[in-house]
Structures are given as C-alpha cells and as structure tokens.
N, C-alpha and C positions, 0 to 999 in steps of 0.2 A: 278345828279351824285350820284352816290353807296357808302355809307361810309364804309370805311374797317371797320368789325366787328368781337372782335379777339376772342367773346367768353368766356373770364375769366373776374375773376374780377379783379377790379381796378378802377384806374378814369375813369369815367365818361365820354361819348364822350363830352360834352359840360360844363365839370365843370374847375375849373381853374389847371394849372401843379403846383404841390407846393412840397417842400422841401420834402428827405424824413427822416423817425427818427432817431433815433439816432446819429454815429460816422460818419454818412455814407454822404459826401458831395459833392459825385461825380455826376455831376447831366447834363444831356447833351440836348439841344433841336434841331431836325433834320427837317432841312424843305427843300423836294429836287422839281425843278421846271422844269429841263432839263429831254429829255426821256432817255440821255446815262445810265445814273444810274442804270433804269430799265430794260434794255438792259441784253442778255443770259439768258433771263426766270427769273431774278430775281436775278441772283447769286450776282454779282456786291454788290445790293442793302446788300442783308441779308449778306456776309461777313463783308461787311462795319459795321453791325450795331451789327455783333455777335464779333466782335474785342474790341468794347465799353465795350455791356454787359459781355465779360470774366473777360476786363479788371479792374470791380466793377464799372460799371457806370448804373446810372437809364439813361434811356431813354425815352423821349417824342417822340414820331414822329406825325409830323404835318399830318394831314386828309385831304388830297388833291389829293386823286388819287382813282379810282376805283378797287375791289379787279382784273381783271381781266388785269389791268395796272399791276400792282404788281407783276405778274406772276407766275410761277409755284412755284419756289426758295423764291423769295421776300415774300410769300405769310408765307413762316415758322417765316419769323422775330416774328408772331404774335402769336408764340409759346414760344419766348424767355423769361425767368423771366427777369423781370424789363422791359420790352416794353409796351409802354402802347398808345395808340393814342390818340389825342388831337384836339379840333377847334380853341383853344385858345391860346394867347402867355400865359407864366409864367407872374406872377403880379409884378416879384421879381427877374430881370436876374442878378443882380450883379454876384450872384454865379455859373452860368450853363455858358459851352460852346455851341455855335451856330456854326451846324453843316449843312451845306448847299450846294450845286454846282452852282447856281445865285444867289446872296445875293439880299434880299429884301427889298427897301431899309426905309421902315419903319422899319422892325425888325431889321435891322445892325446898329440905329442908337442906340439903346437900349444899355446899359453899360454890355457888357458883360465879363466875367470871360477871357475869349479867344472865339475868333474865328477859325475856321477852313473849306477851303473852300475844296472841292473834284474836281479837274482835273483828265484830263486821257491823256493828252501831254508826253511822257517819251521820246520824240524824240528832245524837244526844252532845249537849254542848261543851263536858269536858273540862268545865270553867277551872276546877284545882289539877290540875292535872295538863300533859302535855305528849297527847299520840302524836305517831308519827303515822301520817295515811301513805299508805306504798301508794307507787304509781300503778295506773292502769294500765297493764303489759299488752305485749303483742298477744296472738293468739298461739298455743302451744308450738301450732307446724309452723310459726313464721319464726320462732323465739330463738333459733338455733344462728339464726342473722350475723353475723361478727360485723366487724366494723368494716372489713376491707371490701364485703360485701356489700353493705352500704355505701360504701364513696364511691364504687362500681355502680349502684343504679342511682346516684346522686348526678350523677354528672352523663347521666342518659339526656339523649338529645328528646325534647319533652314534642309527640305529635298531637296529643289532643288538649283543647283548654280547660275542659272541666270533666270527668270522667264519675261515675257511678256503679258501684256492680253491688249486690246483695237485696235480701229476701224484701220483699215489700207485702207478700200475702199478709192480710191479718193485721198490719202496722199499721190499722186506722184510726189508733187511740193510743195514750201512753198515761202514764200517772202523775207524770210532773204537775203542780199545780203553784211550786214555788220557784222564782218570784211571780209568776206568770205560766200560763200554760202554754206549753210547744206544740209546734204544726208537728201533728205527727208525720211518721217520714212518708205515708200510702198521699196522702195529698201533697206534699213535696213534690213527689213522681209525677203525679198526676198533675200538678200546677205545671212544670218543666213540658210536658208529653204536651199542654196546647199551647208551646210558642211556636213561632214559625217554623214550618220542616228544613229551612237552610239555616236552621241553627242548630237543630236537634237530629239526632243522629242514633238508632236505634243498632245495636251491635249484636250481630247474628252468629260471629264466627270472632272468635277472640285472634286466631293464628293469623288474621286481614291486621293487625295492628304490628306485627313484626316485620311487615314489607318499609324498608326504610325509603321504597321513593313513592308511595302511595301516598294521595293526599287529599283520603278520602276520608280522614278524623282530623286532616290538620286545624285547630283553630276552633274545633266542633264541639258544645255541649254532647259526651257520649253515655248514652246509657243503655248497659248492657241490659236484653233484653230477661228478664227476671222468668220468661217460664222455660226458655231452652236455651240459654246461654248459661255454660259451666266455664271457671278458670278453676284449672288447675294448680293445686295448693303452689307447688312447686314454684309456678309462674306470677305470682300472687303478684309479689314486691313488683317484680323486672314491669309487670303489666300497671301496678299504682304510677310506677315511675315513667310513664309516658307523658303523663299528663300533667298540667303547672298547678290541677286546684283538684283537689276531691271532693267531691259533695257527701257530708258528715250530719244526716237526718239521725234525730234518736231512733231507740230502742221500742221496744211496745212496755215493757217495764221498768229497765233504768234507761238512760239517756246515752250511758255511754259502752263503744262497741269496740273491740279490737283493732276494725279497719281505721278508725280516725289516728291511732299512734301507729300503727305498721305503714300509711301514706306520709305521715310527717319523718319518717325513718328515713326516709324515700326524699326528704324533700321537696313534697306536695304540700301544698297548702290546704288546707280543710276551710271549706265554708260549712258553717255549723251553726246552734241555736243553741248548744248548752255550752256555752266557753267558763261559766263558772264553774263547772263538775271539774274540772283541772285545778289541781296546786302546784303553784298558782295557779289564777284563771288567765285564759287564753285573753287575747288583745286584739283587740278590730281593727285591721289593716297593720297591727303590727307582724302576729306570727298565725291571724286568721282572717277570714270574712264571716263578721258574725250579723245572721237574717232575724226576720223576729216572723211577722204575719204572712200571708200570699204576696202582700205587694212589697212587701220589704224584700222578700226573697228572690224573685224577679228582675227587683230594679239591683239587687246583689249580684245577679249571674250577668245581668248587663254589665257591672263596671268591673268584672273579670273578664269579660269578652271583649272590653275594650279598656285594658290596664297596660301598659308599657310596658317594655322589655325589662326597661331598667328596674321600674318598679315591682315586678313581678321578683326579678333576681333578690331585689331589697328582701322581700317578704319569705322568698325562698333562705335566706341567710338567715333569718330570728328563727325561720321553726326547725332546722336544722341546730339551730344552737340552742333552742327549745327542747327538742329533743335530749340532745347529748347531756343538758346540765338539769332537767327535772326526769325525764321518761326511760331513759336507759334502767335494763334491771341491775345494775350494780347501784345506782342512785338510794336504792332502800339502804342498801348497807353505809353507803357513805352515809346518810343521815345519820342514819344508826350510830354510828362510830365517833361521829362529830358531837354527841349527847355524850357527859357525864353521869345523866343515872344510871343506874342499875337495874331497876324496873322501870320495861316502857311497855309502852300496848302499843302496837300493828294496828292499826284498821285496814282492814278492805273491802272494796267494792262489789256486793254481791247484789244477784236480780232476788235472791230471797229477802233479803231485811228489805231492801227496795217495797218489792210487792206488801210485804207483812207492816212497813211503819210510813209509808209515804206520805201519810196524814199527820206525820210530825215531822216533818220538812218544813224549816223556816229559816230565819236570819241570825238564830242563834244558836243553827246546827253547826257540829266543827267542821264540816265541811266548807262550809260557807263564813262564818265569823272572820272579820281578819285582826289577828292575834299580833303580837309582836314577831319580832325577826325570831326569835328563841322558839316561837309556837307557843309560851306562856298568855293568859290572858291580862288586859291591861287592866288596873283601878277602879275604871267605870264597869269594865264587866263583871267582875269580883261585887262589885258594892250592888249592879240590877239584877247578880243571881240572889244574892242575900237578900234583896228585898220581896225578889219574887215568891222566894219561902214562906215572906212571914204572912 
C-alpha cells in the first residue's frame, strides 16, 4: 500500500503525533476504516476534516488508505494547515479527541479527551441519544472562502434577480417522498423556460455579467444555459453574488446541493423546495422563498420579481446571519464543544444512505423531529418510541 505523501513539512510519517506549542490545545486524531467516508470523490472526507482545521484544531490523520482511495476532493485535506499524517498513535491521548467512523478497538480504549464517531443514518430517530448533524458545506473548491472574502462579494452591487447555473440532464426525478414529493429540478427549468422571454434570459457567455453598465440581466430571471455555459470554479461565488435570489431545485437523489450554502455565503437568497433538509429549517420569506408544485413556483418567482428593495435587503440580512450562526464550517465544532459528553456521533449528509434508506424518511427521522434546544428528545417521544416497540 501507497502512503499519502502531503509534500510539506511537518511530522514525520513515522515519528510520534505530539502536542502542539503554545495556547494551542485543540489537538484531534482521525482514523477512518469504512469506504462511506471516501465516497463522492473525497468531499465527505475533506469537509469533515476542513470543519476541525477552521475550527483551530491540529489534526493527525491516520495512514491507512492509498492516495487514489482518498480521491479527487479528499486528496486537498493535504493541503490544509495543521493536517499532517501519521503511522502512529499519540504517546499522550488524554488531551486529543478520536475521530473515527469504526472505532478500533485498541485505540478507543486509550483515555481520550472525547470521542466522536461519524454516521451518515439522518433517517433513524435517535430517540436515547443526541447527534449532532454537521452542516452541509460548500463545495471543496469553494470551501477555502474566509470571511473577508465574503463581505467582498456581499456587498456586490446585485445585476440579476433570480440567477440559476448547474446540471439539469437527467434531474427528472428525485426520491424524496417525505413530507411530499418535490418538483424535480428538470421541470423547475423547464416550468421557468415557458414564461415570457422579457423575463427570462438565457445566458450564453458568463464574462457578459462583469460589464458593470450592461443591463442586459438587470432585474432578469437568468439561467445559465446548461449545455454550453461553464463558470469557472474560481468565478463561482463573485458570479452567485450578482444576483438577489438563487433558484435552489433538489438533487436527483438527496435534495440538498452545495450551490444552495455557497449563494447564501454570498448573501443570495435561495428560493427552494427542501427548507426542512436544514438544521434548523430554512423560513419562507424569512431567510428563503420556499415553492411547492409548478404553480406555486411561478407565482414564487413572481413575487421576487416584484419584492422591494427594502424587503429584499430584509431577507438578504437573515441569510447572511443564517449563514454565519448554522452553516459556517467552524459551526460543527462549536456545537461540538458546547456538548458535555464524551461520546457524540457526527451525522452527515450523504447521496448513498439517501439512495440505499429513502424509504425510511419520515416525521420521526432526526433530521426532521424537532427535539429540544439540547437536541435531547422530549417525554412524548421517549414514551411513542417505547410504545412503538412493544
């Protein structure tokens, strides 16, 4: 087997993981054994371990997998400051969390700070127990974002009203069936595509959107055309951030897409159909516009095409601060750290358990349940799981 080789300096592949200087005591060892992790090229893995490193944590990752395991995505973890890989446990775990998806069980017997295991179950209820679901991150190339580049395309002067770009081939169906089924996003497109052509605006050339006295997207439903229109990664945000609304169609297997939190990053508003897939759920006309059937979605793009400055601004303020206080990758750790157990479980949001359990999607998945402020469940649910048993 291949050892990941990350190329910088640091430890050592075979030297021991030790404390590091100074104030700094956040100190984390990651050893994953299951392939879900590695699963979508990577993403899974590096969000996971770029939520740490935001959050001020060193990180060790264990040396057990080949770079071409690792995948396209996973592959950047080894770009991260503070990641460093390892063959060795720490000599000295009092202080580090273990960070794992099968816990092994010579290393979980080791005194650790906390542990924390990673699931991807968001459909099973959880009733004795209390995960923490991380947020659904940006996309790896967008993840690198800081804050200051943020309030740089926040306060972009916005030329289009409702803006769309991504794949629609094939998006003619999705699996959601709880509470209701969603318009998939290929009839979204296609509902938008027969309103009047002085509303809708088909975009051929992404670099027509940087001309600042053109005002030929001002005000316009735009939707980039999906067989020869490419935006470059680079351009992603600055191009979200043109626009006052995104339009946030699910997935063909889960509902939810990285462009819906890299546009609210942006201080875009997302008109969408899954605002419960968010913890919390997203708020109709507070920090979204949420559609339901063809005509709901319609008479939705109407009253964004005709919503006030002021009100627009209003809207632009909650998801901006939606953002910053659920969706931020530091957000997992702070939960994390605000919990006094010891043992917690991670869930995240993956298109595999999606596809493999969406038939146990309901009202008493932890995704969906609404639990106490603690994430504890309350009396009645405690007493309808007991019953359900007997």
């Amino acid at each position: 087997m291949t050892a990941w080789s990350s190329g910088k300096t640091g430890m050592a592949m075979d030297s021991q993981p030790t404390a590091p200087t100074g104030m700094d005591t956040r100190r984390l060892f990651a050893q994953f054994t299951e392939e879900e992790i590695l699963l979508e090229q990577g993403r899974l893995l590096f969000s996971l371990l770029n939520a740490f490193v935001r959050g001020g944590y060193t990180v060790c990752l264990f040396d057990n997998h080949t770079t071409e395991a690792l995948g396209k995505y996973g592959s950047l973890v080894l770009g991260l400051d503070g990641v460093t890989l390892t063959k060795v446990m720490p000599e000295d775990t009092t202080g580090w969390i273990y960070l794992y998806d099968r816990e092994d069980r010579t290393t979980g017997k080791r005194p650790w700070r906390r542990k924390l295991r990673v699931r991807f179950d968001l459909f099973s209820p959880y009733w004795f127990s209390a995960p923490i679901v991380m947020p659904f991150p940006m996309h790896p190339q967008q993840a690198g974002a800081r804050s200051e580049a943020l309030a740089i395309h926040r306060s972009t002067q916005r030329q289009m009203r409702v803006f769309f770009s991504g794949d629609s081939k094939g998006y003619s169906r999705n699996r959601v069936r709880f509470p209701k089924p969603k318009l998939p996003r290929l009839e979204v497109i296609q509902s938008i595509m027969q309103q009047p052509d002085e509303a809708v605006l088909i975009l051929q050339n992404p670099a027509t959107l940087k001309d600042p006295d053109s005002s030929t997207h001002r005000g316009k439903i735009v939707i980039a055309d999906p067989e020869g229109t490419w935006i470059d990664p680079d351009e992603w945000l600055a191009t979200l951030a043109l626009s006052d609304f995104f339009l946030s169609p699910p997935g063909i297997v889960m509902p939810m897409c990285h462009n819906i939190v890299e546009a609210m990053a942006v201080g875009t508003i997302p008109i969408t159909n899954y605002p419960e897939w968010f913890v919390p759920p997203l708020e109709d006309m507070h920090n979204c516009i949420v559609f339901d059937d063809h005509d709901d979605l319609i008479a939705k793009l109407r009253l964004a095409m005709d919503m006030p400055a002021t009100e627009i601004a209003r809207m632009k303020n909650h998801v901006i601060d939606y953002y910053e206080n659920q969706l931020r990758p530091e957000i997992l750790v702070r939960r994390i750290e605000s919990r006094p157990d010891k043992k917690i479980t991670v869930l995240m949001y993956t298109e595999r358990n999606m596809a493999l359990n969406s038939k146990r999607l309901g009202r008493h998945s932890v995704l969906f349940r609404r639990a106490g402020a603690g994430g504890k469940p309350t009396w009645k649910q405690l007493i309808t799981a007991r019953l359900a048993k007997q």
